[in-house]
N, C-alpha and C positions, 0 to 999 in steps of 0.2 A: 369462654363462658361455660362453653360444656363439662368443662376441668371444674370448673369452681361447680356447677352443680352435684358433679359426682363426688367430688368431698362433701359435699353438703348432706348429698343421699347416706354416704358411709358412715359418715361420723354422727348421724342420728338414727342408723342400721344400729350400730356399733350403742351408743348410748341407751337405744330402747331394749339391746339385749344386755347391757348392764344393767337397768333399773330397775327389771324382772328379776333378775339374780336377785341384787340388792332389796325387794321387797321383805318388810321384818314383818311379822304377825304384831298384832296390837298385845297392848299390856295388860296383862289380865288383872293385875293390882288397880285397872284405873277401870270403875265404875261409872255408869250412863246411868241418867236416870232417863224415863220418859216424860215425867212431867212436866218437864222445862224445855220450849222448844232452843235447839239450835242456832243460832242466825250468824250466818259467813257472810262475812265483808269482800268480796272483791278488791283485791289489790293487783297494782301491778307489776311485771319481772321484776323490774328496778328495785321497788320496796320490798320487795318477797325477798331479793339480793342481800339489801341491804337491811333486811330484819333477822336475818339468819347467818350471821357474819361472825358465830360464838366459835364454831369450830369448824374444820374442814369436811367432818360426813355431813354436818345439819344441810352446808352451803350445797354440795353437789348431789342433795338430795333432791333438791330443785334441778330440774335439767334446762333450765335458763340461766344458770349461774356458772360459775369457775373461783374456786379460789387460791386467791395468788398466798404461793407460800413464802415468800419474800415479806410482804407485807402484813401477815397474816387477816388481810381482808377477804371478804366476800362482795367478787363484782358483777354486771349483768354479762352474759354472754348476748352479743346481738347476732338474730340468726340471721342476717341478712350477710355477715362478714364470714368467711370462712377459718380465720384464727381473730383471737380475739387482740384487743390492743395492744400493738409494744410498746407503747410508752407507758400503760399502766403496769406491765407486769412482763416480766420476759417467759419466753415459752418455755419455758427449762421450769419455771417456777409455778405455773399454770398447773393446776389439777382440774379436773373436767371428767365427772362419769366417777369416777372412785381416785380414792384419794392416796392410794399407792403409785399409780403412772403417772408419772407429768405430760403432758399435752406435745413436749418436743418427742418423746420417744412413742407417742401415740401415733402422731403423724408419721414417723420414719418407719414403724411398724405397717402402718397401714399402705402407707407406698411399696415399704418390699413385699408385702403379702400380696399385693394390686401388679405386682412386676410378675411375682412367681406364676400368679392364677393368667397373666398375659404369656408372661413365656410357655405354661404347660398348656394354653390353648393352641398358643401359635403352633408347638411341638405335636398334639393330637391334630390339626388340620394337616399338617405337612406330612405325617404315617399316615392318619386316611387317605390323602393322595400319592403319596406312594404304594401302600399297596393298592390302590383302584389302579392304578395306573401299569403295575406290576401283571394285577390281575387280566387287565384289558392287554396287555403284549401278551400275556401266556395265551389267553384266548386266539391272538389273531395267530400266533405262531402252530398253534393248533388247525386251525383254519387251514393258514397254509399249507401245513404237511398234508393234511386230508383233501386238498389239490393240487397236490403236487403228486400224491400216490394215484390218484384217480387221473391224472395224466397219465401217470406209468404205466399203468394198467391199459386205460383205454388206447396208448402206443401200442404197447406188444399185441394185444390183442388185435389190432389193424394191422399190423406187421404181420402176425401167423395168416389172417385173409387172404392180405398179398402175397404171402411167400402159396398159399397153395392154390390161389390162381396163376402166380407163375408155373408152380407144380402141373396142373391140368394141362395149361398152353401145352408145356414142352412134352407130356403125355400123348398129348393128342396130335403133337407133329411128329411124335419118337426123339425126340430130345430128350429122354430122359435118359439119364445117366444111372446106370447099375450101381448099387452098393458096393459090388466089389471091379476096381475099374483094370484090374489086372484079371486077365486068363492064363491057361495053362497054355504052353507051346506044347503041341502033341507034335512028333515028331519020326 
């Protein structure tokens, strides 16, 4: 259900930023008057479909329609369906949004472009956790050394203590041993 919604979301992402392109300025040969009011009739998709069924820009100017180029009709598109029917019109012959792409190469466009924007997220989540993860071992190996050196240190440093309270002891009983442990033989 969620698949069918996300074609639904794209392919009228995709449509509303066609139809903005697609807006034409009005015709400046075709004159308004104001004295005569206006009055629009509500119709609906269906008729709107099927009253603009002369050419293939009129038809997809309505973004409720598609027209099949096979047939050269104008049919309703139901937004409830995610492709429109294959029995009336095969997707290869569907135009939908402008009337250069057919509807099958829209779809296969729109899935590889939906794979790439997947695979290059999947690809930036997996470099951000690699280097977080890079980052975090440099850190602890860091860590390490800076206790492992501060061991070293506070070793020797305990070592020289003890080596010159041995030093003292053997002082103070005359164990201590001359620099130089050879004498002269006078003779």
């Amino acid at each position: 259900m969620n698949f069918l919604l996300w074609w639904h979301v794209c392919l009228w992402g995709m449509l509303l930023g066609v139809s903005a392109v697609r807006s034409e300025p009005p015709n400046p040969t075709h004159e308004t008057s104001t004295s005569s009011p206006v009055t629009t009739s509500t119709m609906s998709p269906e008729q709107m479909c099927l009253n603009s069924s002369a050419t293939c820009k009129e038809c997809v100017r309505i973004t409720a329609c598609y027209y099949c180029e096979r047939t050269k009709m104008c049919a309703y598109y139901p937004y409830k369906h995610v492709f429109p029917n294959p029995e009336a019109c095969d997707m290869g012959d569907v135009r939908w949004g402008v009337c250069w792409f057919n509807f099958k190469a829209m779809v296969i466009s729109m899935g590889v472009i939906g794979a790439i924007l997947i695979i290059s997220l999947i690809t930036c989540i997996c470099c951000c956790c690699r280097k977080r993860r890079n980052t975090k071992l440099i850190q602890e190996e860091a860590k390490y050394e800076r206790e492992r050196e501060l061991r070293r240190i506070t070793h020797s440093e305990k070592q020289k203590e003890k080596q010159s309270k041995y030093d003292e002891i053997r002082k103070k009983y005359g164990l201590m041993k001359d620099d130089n442990p050879y004498q002269r033989f006078e003779a």
